[in-house]
TIMI-612428 format. One record per residue (C-alpha): residue in one letter; y negated, x, z negated. Coordinates in steps of 0.1 Angstrom, whole numbers, plus 5000, padded with zeros to 4 digits. Layout:
TIMI-612428
AYXZ/...
This chain:
TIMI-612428
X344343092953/X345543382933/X344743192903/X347342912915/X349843142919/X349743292887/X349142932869/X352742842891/X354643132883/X354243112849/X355242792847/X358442832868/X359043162849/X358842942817/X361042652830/X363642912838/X363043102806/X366843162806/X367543382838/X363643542831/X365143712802/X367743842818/X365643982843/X362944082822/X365344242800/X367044482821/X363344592838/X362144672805/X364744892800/X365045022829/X361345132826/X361345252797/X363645512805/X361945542837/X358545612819/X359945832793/X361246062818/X357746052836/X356346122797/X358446462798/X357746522833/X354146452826/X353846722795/X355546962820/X352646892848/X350246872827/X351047262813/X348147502817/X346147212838/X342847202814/X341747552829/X338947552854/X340447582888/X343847662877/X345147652911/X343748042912/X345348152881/X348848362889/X351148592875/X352948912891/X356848912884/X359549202894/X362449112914/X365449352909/X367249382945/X370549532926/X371749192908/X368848912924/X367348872886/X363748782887/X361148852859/X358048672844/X356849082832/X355849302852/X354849692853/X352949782822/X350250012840/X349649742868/X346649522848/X344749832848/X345949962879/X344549632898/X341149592878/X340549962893/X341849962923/X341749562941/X338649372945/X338049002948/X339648942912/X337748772890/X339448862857/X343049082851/X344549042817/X348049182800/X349948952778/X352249072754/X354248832735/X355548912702/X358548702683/X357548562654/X355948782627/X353848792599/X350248802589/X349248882549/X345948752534/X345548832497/X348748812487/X349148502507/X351548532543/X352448332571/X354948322599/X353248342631/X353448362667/X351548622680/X350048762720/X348349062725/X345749042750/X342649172763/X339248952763/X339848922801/X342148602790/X339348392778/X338148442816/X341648322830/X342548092805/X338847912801/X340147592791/X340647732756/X337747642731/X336047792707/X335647622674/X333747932656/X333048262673/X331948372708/X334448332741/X332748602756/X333748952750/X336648822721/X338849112717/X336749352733/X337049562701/X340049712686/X342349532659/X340249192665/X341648852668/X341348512672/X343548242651/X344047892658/X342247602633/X345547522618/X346447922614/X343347972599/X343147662575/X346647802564/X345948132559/X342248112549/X341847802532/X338947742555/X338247632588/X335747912604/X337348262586/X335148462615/X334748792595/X337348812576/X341049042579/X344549012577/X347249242581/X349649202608/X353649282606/X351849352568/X350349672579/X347649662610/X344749562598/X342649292619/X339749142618/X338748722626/X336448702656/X337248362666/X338748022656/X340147842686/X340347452687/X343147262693/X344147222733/X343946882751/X347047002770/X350247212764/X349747552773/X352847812782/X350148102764/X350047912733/X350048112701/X348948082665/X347348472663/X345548632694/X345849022691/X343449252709/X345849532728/X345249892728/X344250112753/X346050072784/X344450322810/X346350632795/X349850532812/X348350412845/X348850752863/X352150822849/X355150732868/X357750642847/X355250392833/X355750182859/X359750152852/X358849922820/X358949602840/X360549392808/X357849312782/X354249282794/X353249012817/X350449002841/X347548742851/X345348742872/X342348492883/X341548492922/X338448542931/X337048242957/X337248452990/X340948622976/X344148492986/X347248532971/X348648732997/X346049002993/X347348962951/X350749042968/X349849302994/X347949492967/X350649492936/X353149612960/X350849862974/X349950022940/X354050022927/X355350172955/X352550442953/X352650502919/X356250482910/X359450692919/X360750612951/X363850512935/X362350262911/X360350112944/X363650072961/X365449862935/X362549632922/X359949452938/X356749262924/X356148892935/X353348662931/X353848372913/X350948072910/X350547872883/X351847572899/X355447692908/X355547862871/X356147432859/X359147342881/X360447652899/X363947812885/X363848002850/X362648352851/X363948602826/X361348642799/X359648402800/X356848392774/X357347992766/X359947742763/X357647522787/X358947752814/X362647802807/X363947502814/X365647482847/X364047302875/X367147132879/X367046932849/X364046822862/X365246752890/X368446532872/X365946362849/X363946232879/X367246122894/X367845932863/X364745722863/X365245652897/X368545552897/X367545312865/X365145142884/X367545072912/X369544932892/X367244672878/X365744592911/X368844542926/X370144312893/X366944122899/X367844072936/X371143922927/X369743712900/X367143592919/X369543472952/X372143332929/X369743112913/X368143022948/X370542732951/X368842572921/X365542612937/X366642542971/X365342142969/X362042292957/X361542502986/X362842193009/X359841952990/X357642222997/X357742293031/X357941923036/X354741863017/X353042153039/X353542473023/X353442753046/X356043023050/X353443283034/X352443093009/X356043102997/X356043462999/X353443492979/X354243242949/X357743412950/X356243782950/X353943662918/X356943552903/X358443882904/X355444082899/X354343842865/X358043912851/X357744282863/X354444342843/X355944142812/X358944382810/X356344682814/X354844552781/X358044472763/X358944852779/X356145022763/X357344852728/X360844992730/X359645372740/X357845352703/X361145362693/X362945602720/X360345842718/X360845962686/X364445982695/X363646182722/X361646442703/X364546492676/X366446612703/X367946952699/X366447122729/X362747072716/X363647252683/X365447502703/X362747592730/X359847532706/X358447232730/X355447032723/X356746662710/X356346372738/X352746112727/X353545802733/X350045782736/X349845922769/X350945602783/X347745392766/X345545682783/X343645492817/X345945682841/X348545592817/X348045222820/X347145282854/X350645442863/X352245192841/X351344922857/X351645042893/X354445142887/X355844732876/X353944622905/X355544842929/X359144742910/X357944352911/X357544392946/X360144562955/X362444332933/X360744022946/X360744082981/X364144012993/X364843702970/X361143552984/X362343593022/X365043443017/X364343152996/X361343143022/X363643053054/X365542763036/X364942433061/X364242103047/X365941893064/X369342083054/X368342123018/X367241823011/X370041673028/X372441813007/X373842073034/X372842343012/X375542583018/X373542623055/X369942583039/X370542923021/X370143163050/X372343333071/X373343703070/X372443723036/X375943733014/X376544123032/X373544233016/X374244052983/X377444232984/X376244592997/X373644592967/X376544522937/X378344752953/X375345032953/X375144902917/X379044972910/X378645332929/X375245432915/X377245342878/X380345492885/X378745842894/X376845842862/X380145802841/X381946112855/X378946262848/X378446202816/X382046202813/X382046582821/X378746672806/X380646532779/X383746802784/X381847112795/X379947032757/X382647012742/X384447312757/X381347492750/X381347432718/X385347482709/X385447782733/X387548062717/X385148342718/X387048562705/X384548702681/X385148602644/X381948342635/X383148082610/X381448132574/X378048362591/X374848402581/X372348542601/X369448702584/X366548942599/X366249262586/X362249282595/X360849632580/X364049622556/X366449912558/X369849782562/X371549992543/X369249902513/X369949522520/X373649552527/X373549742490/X372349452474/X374149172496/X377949292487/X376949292450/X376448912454/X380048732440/X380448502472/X379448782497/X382448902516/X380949162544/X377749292557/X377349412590/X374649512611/X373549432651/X370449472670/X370649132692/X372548852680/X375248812703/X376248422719/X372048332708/X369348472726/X370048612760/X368348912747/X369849242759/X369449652759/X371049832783/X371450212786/X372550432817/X375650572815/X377650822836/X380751022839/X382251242864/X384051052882/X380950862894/X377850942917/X375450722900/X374650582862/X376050222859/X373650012832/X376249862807/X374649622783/X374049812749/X374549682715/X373849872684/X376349782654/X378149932628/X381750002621/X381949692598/X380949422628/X383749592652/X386449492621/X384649202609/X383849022639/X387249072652/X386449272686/X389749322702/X390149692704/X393049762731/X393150092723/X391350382703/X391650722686/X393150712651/X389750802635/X387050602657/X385950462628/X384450792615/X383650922645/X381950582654/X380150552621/X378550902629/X376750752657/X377551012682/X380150772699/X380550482718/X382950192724/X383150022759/X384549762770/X387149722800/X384849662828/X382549982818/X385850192819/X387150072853/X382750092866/X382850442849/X385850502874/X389050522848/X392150342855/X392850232818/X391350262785/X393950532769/X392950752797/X389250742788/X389850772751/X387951162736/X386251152772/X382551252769/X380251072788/X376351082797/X374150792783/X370750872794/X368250912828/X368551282838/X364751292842/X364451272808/X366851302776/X370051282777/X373251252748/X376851352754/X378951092739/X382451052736/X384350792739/X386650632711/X387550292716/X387850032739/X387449642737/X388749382760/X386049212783/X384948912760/X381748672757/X378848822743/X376448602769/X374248422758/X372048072763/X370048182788/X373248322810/X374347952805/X371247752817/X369548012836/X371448162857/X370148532847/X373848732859/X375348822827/X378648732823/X381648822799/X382949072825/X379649282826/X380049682811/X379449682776/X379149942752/X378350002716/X376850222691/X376350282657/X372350332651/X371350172617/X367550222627/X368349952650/X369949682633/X367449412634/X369849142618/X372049172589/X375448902594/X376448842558/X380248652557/X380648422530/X383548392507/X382748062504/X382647742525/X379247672506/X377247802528/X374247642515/X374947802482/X375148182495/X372048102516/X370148012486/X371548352469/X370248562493/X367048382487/X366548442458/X368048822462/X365148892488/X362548762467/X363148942437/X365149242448/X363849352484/X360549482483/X358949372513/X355549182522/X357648932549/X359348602544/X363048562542/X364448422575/X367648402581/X369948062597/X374148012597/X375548122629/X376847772637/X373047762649/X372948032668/X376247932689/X374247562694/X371947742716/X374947752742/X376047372740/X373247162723/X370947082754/X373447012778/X374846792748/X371246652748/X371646592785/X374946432783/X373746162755/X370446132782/X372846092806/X375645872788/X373245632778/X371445582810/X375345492824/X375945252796/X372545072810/X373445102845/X377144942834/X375244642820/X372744602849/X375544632875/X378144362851/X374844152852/X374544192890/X378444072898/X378343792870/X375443702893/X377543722924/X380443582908/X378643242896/X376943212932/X380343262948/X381742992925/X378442792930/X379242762972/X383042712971/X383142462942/X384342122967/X387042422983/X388742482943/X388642102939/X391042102969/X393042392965/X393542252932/X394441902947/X396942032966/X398942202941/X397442542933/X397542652897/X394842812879/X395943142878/X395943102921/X392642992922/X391543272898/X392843532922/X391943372952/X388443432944/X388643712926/X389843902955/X386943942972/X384944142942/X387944342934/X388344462970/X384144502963/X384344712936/X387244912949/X385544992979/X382345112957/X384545332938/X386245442972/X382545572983/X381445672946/X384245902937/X384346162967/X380246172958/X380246232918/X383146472922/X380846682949/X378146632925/X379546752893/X381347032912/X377547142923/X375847182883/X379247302867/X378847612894/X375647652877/X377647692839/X379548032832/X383047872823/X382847582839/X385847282830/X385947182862/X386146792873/X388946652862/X391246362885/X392146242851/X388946172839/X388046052872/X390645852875/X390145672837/X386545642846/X387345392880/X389945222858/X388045132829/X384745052851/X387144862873/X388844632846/X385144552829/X384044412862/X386944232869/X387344062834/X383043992837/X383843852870/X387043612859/X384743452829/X383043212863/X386243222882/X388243092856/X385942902842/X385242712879/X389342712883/X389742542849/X387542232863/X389241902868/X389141832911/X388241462903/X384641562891/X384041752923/X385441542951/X384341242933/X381741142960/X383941272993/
């Protein structure tokens, strides 16, 4: 039986070869974006999955009650302090992750990313294998470590280097005791070089040990009897023990498994780029694939009722010759299933091309993201999920046309009534899923219509701080007055200044409590260390300051603050806190009388991470800055020139040969760094924008579909109206009218919902554009005119037809 079904759908599939490639076509597309998204959402499921009951691995982040940010670290003494003091833990292990940095063998170095650890990770993290060397006990010892193959292979020349040294950061000297293979699975620990940490029990009793919540993270592996509640009850126990009372107030440890690490909201710090992207994208992605399904099932439905005229005499000969109602069903269901599975094939063929696409996108380069393998759709849960996934869209797409086509009577069909052979109550439903089709594609232009506009703003927006021409170059162990030195000597070099963190990059930030007397507590203005050069160069827009700040500045005994630090410090204006000394420091420990000697309007040092992540910081934070040339950890060199290329390749050449240091030159044009703010949600607008431009085409399909079985019905009516007078241009809008009042209504029910929607994720931006009736309103117009000129190519074609040909035999 199933074997005649298939035989008959291919061969009815085949005879109409011309409306199966219209169907088939727009399912393949539509999964092929719906299985690239489930590729991306895949790698992110699959993260950290390969360890041995990974459900028990977690991780113990801070809270801070002040502000609501929430941190992957957690106390530095608290890995030590559990192992000691909580039972039921299988294994406890620190991770510190180092930015990129540099390992020296024999004259030959290497750019690495580096975690220090304890040998407890192997026990947490035992899905990583060993390719030379022994798991157990690995970094046990002092200034061990294990490399990857491909580190090694670099560095070495050879694949098991177990034995042999390297210098780290060109000075700690380590030695190889183990060569890790590569993992079957992405993992948010990934790193090239494995570091064994020093000792960590000498800060566990002290208190103020337990304020460092910002770099370390902590894992631990539960125990089979151990819940995560007694992980919970325990870490809180110990930090409200061991720390001051009024550390214990403001921050709070949570529990974090390794499931809700995947999906949940970014957490400042994170140690990957796996974990930084916000579940919400994830969240829109899924809503993309979805809504591209739709849209294919519900262009397949039309399709497949506006063709069921044709096929209404087959259905009629049919039933007549016996055929039951099921068996209908079930030839029709094939039919859609057959053409579901084909378009899964041709699907598969066009994500060979998207894919790689897909991976040049800037947010993989930017987070450092494992590419998408096409490969794990050819896996057997791959094919598996491939093809369940057409079935399920072949049914779904199938069902309603087969129903239908299934309740046509003979006798009216084959006697040529087949206007009532075709069902009743069905032309509401035709017209409820176009007009799904028309909302569903409307929504997704705003969209990507303001995607579009927040890039775009992003990218234009008038930070106030001078960035055309920059280079950004990293300082590493290199004194930056010693650089700078040699930098200005360089003919197209116009300035060198000096900043710790880059500002509008990496939401990296120091802070520093500061206090004057007009205040009972220390606010915590963001800190920046620079030198008098970036104030000028950069253009900061000093309001007002003493006649000599700039010496007084350059000494480094002074600060400059920016508006909101003067009004937090309790100051009505900036003149009046101008030669004011203030305290930066906690008054348990050191602290520096500084004086105040300019003052900077609020403007936008924030950075990516304030953008997608949500972390608090915002233009109008306290800010203060400093002059501390031990801290400048990049060097901005302005160019002279608009060859940028060209003054890049000087300073090349000028680190090579003039700087004497073991580490490689790295440096990138500040254009780069200011992508960080806009490129992924430009990313996410092209995702988005092209997924509309499908869903335009799908939903045209859908109403030429419509349009053509209206036409189809009310063909002896135009030969009529035409008979009795009416012009073509009356017949034209006589049935015409119906889809325009359609498609108005979808945009009616469409616009109040993409303006609610779009109002919802810009919240989530820190200048948001806003959505825009104008954009809106071109939007509706422009979808509006394409689907009435798709739908006047049948109605003027069926008005153009002479009435003799169809009341010839009336």
């Amino acid at each position: 039986m199933v074997r005649s079904y298939l035989k008959t759908a291919v061969r009815t599939l085949w005879k109409h070869r011309g409306s199966t490639a219209i169907n088939g076509i727009g399912l393949a597309v539509s999964l092929a974006v719906a299985l690239l998204v489930l590729l991306f959402m895949r790698q992110q499921w699959r993260v950290d999955r390969f360890h041995s009951e990974s459900e028990k691995i977690h991780r113990v982040t801070t809270l801070d009650q002040s502000d609501g940010s929430r941190y992957a670290t957690a106390p530095r003494p608290l890995p030590t302090a559990l192992r000691e003091s909580v039972a039921g833990l299988d294994a406890v292990a620190s991770v510190n992750k180092d930015d990129d940095s540099f390992i020296v063998h024999d004259n030959k170095s290497l750019t690495a990313e580096t975690i220090r650890t304890t040998d407890s990770f192997w026990e947490i993290f035992d899905g990583f294998r060993f390719r030379a060397g022994t798991q157990s006990g690995a970094l046990s010892r002092p200034r061990t470590a294990v490399v990857t193959l491909e580190t090694a292979r670099q560095l070495f020349g050879v694949s098991n280097p177990v034995g042999e040294s390297f210098r780290h950061e060109g000075e700690e000297k380590h030695t190889v005791v183990g060569v890790l293979s590569p993992s079957d699975a992405p993992s948010h620990v990934n790193a090239d070089v494995y570091l064994s940490t020093g000792d960590e029990s000498a800060t566990a009793s002290t208190p103020d040990a337990w304020k460092q919540t910002y770099t370390q993270n902590t894992y631990v592996r539960l125990g089979d009897d151990t819940m995560p509640s007694t992980l919970q009850a325990a870490a809180t126990t110990l930090f409200e023990n061991r720390t001051r009372s009024e550390v214990a107030s403001n921050l709070q440890l949570l529990v974090q498994s390794l499931d809700d690490m995947r999906f949940s909201p970014t957490l400042a710090n994170e140690i990957s780029g796996l974990l930084i992207l916000p579940g919400w994208i994830f969240g829109l992605m899924g809503g993309l694939a979805v809504v591209a399904l739709l849209a294919a099932i519900f262009n397949y439905v039309n399709l497949s009722v506006a063709r069921s005229l044709r096929r209404a005499r087959e259905v009629g000969v049919r039933k007549t010759l016996g055929a039951q109602r099921t068996q209908l069903v079930a030839q029709f269901l094939t039919e859609s299933v057959v053409t579901a599975l084909l378009a899964s094939g041709v699907a598969v063929l066009l994500l060979a091309g998207l894919v790689p696409l897909f991976n040049d996108l800037y947010l993989f380069s930017l987070l450092d993201l494992p590419p998408l393998e096409l490969e794990g759709l050819l896996t057997p849960g791959g094919v598996g999920v491939t093809v369940g996934i057409a079935v399920l869209v072949g049914l779904l797409s199938g069902a309603y046309p087969a129903f239908v086509l299934a309740t046509y009577r003979p006798a009216q069909v084959l006697g040529k009534q087949g206007d009532a052979a075709t069902g009743s109550g069905t032309g509401w439903l035709r017209s409820t899923l176009i007009a799904t089709q028309v909302a569903f594609t409307l929504i997704l232009i705003v969209t990507a219509a303001t995607m579009l506009r927040q890039t775009q703003s992003m990218a234009a927006a008038d930070h106030q701080l001078r960035t055309e021409q920059l280079i950004s170059l990293e300082l590493q162990d290199v004194s930056y007055e010693r650089f700078r030195s040699a930098a200005q000597e360089l003919p197209n070099v116009e300035t060198v200044s000096g900043i710790n963190n880059l500002m509008l990059g990496p939401s990296s930030y120091d802070s520093h409590p500061l206090r004057s007397d007009r205040i009972d507590s220390a606010i915590e203005p963001v800190a920046y260390a620079v030198d008098t050069t970036y104030v000028r160069d950069m253009n900061l827009p000093l309001r007002a300051s003493l006649t000599d700040w700039d010496e007084q500045f350059a000494s480094g005994e002074s600060l400059i603050l920016n508006r909101a630090a003067v009004q937090a410090l309790g100051f009505d204006g900036p003149r009046e806190i101008l030669g004011t000394a203030v305290t930066q420091g906690d008054p348990s420990q050191a602290t520096t009388s500084r004086t105040v000697v300019g003052v900077v309007d609020n403007f936008d040092f924030t950075g990516a991470g304030d953008i997608y992540g949500n972390m608090g910081r915002a233009r109008t934070d306290p800010l203060m800055l400093r002059a501390d040339a031990d801290q400048y950890a990049h060097a901005l060199v302005r160019a002279r020139t608009s060859d940028m290329a060209g003054v890049q390749s000087d300073l090349k050449q000028l680190w090579r040969e003039r700087i004497d240091t073991a580490y490689p030159f790295e440096s990138r044009f500040y254009d780069d760094v200011l992508r960080m703010r806009y490129g992924p949600l430009g990313d996410l607008a092209s995702a988005v924008g092209g997924v509309a431009v499908l869903a335009i085409l799908i939903a045209l399909l859908g109403l030429l579909s419509l349009a053509a079985y209206h036409v189809r019905t009310r063909t002896k009516e135009i030969g009529v109206r035409k008979a009795l007078g009416a012009s073509v241009l009356d017949v034209v809008a006589h049935l015409s009218r119906p889809f325009a009042l359609l498609v108005a209504g979808a945009a009616v029910v469409a616009v109040p919902v993409a303006w609610v929607l779009n109002r919802w994720w810009l919240q989530l931006m820190a200048d948001p554009v806003g959505v825009r009736a104008g954009v809106v309103l071109v939007c509706v117009l422009g979808l509006v005119g394409v689907a009435l000129l798709t739908i006047a190519t049948q109605t003027l074609r069926a008005a153009r037809i002479d009435p003799a040909r169809t009341l010839r035999d009336e």
